[in-house]
Backbone as JSON Lines, residues from 0, in Angstrom:
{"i":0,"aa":"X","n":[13.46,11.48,12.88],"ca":[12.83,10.85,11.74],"c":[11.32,10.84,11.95]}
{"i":1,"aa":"X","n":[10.47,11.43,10.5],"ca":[9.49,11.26,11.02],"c":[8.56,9.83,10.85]}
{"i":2,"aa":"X","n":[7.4,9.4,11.22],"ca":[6.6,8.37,10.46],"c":[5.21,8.66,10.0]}
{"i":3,"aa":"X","n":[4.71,7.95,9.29],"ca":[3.53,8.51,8.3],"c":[2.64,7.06,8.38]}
{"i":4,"aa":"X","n":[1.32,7.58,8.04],"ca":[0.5,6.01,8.31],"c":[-0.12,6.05,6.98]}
{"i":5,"aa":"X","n":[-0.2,5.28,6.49],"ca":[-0.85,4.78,4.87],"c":[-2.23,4.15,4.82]}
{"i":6,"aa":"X","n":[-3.24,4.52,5.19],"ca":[-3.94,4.02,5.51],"c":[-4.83,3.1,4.35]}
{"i":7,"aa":"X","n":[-4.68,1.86,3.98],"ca":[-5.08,0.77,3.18],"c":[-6.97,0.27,3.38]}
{"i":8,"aa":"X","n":[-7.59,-0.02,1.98],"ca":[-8.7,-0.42,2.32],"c":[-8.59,-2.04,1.53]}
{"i":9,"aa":"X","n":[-9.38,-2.85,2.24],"ca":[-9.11,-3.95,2.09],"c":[-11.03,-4.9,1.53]}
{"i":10,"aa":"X","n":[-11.14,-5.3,0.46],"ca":[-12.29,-5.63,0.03],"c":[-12.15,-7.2,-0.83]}
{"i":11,"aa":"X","n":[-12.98,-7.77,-0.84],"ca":[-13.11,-9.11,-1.44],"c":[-13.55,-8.89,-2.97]}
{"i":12,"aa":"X","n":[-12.89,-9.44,-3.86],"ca":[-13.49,-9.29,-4.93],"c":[-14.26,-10.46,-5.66]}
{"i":13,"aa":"X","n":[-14.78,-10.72,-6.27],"ca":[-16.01,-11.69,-7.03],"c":[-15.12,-12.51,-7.07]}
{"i":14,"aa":"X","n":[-13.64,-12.62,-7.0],"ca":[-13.15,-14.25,-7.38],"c":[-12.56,-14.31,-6.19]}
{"i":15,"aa":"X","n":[-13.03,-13.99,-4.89],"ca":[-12.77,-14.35,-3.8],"c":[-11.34,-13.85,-3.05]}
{"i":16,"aa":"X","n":[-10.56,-13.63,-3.86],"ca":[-9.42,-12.37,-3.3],"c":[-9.49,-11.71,-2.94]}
{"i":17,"aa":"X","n":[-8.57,-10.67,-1.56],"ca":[-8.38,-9.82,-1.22],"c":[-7.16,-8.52,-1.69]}
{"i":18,"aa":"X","n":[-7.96,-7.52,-2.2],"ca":[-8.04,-6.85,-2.76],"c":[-7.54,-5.11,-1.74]}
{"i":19,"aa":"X","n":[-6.0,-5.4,-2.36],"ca":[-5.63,-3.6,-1.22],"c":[-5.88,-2.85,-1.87]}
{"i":20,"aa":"X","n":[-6.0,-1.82,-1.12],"ca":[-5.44,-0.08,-1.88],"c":[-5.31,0.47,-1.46]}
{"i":21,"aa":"X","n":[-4.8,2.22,-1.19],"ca":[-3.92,2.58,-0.53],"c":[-4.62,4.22,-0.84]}
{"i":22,"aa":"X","n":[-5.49,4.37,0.13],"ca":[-6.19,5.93,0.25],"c":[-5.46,7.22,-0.11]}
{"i":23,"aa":"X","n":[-4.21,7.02,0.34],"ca":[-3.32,8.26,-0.48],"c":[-2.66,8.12,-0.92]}
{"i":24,"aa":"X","n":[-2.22,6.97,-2.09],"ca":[-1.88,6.53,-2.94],"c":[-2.82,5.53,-4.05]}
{"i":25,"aa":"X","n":[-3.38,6.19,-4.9],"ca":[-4.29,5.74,-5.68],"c":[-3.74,4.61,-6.41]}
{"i":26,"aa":"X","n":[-2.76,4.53,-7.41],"ca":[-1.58,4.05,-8.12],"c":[-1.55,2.37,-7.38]}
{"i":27,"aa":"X","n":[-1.63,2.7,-6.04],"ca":[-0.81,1.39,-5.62],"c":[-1.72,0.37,-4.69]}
{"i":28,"aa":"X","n":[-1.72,-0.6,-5.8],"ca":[-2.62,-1.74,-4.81],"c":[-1.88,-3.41,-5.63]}
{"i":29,"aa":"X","n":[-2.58,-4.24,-4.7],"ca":[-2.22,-5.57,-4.68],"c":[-3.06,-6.59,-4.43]}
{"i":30,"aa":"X","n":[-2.97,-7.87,-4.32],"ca":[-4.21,-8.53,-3.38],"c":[-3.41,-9.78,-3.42]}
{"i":31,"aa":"X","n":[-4.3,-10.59,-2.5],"ca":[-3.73,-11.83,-1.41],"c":[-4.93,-12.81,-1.71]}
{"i":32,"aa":"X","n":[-4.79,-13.96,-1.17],"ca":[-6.06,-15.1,-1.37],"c":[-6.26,-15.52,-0.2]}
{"i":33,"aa":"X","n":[-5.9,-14.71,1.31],"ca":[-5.81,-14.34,2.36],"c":[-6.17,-13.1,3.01]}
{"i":34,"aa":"X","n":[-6.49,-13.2,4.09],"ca":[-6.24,-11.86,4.97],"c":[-4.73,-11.92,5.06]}
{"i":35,"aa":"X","n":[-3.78,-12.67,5.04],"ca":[-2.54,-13.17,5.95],"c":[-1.56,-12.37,4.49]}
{"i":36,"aa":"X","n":[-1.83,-13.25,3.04],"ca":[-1.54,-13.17,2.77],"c":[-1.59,-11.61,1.48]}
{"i":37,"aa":"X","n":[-2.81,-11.3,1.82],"ca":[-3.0,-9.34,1.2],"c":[-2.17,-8.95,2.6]}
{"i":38,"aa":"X","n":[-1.99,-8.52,3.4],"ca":[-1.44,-8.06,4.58],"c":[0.22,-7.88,4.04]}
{"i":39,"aa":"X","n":[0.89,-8.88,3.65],"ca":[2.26,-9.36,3.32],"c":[2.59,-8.62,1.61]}
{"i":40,"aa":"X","n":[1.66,-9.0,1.27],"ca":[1.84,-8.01,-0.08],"c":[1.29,-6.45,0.05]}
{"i":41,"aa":"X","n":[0.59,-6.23,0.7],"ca":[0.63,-4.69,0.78],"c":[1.47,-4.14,1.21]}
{"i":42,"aa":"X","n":[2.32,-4.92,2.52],"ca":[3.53,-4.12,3.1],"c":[4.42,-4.22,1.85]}
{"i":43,"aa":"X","n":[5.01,-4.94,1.3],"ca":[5.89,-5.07,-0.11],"c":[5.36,-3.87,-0.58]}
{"i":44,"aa":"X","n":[3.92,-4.0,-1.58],"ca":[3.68,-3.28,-2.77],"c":[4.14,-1.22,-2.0]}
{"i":45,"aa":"X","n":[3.96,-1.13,-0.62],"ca":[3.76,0.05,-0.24],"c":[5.46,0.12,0.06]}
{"i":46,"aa":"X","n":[6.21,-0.63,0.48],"ca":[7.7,-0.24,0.38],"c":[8.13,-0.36,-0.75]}
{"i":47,"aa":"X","n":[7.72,-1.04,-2.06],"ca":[8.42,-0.97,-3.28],"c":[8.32,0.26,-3.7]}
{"i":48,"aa":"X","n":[6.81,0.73,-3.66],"ca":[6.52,2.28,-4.21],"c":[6.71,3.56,-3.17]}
{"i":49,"aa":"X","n":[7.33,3.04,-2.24],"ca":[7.92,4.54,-1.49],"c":[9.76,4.22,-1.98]}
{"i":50,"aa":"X","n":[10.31,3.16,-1.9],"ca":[12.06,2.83,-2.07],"c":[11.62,3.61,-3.53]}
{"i":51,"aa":"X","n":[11.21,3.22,-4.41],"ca":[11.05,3.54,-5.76],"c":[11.55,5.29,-5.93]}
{"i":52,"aa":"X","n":[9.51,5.95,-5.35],"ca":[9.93,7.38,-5.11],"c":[11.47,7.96,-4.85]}
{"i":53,"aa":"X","n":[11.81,7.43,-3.67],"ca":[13.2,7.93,-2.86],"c":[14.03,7.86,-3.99]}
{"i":54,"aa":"X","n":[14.52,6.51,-4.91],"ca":[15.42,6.6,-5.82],"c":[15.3,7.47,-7.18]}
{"i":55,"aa":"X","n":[14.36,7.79,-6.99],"ca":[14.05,8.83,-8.63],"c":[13.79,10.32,-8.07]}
{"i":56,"aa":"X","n":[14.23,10.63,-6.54],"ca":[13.9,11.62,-6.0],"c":[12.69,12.64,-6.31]}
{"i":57,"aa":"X","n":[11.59,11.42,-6.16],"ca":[10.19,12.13,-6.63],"c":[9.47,12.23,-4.96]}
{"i":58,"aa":"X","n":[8.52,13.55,-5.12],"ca":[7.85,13.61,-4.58],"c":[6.97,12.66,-3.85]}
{"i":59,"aa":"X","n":[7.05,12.03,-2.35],"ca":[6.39,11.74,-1.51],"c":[5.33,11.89,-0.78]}
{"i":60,"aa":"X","n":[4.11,11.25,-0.93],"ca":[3.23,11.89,-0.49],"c":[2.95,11.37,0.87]}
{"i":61,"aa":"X","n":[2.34,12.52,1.37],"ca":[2.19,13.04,3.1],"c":[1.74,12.03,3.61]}
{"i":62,"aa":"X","n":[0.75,11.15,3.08],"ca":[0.09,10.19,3.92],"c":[-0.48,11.15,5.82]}
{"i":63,"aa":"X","n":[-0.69,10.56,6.78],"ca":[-1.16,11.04,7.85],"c":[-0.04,10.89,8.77]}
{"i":64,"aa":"X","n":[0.49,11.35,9.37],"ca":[1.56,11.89,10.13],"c":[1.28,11.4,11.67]}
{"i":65,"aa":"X","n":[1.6,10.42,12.24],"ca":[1.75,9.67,13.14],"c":[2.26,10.42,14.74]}
């Protein structure tokens, strides 16, 4: 099996949230009112939208290869 790294950028926005997104996945971001708590929702938002892919047997993208 292989694994892949997703590499996330993480920024504060004007109403003080933290703010993900997901470098090779444009589509998919989230945010937290935490470091603790963006951390916990990015892992979610990034397994909802890979389980998702898998079930509609769509194309996966490469992300960086571990």
């Amino acid at each position: 099996m292989s694994a892949f790294t997703y590499p996330a950028r993480f920024t504060t926005g004007s109403d003080g949230r933290i703010r993900v997104e997901f470098v090779d996945l444009p589509h998919v971001a989230t945010d937290g009112k935490d470091d603790h708590e963006a951390m916990e929702e990015a892992v979610d938002a990034l397994g909802s939208d890979l389980s998702i892919r898998l079930s509609r047997r769509e194309e996966i993208p490469a992300g960086q290869a571990d």
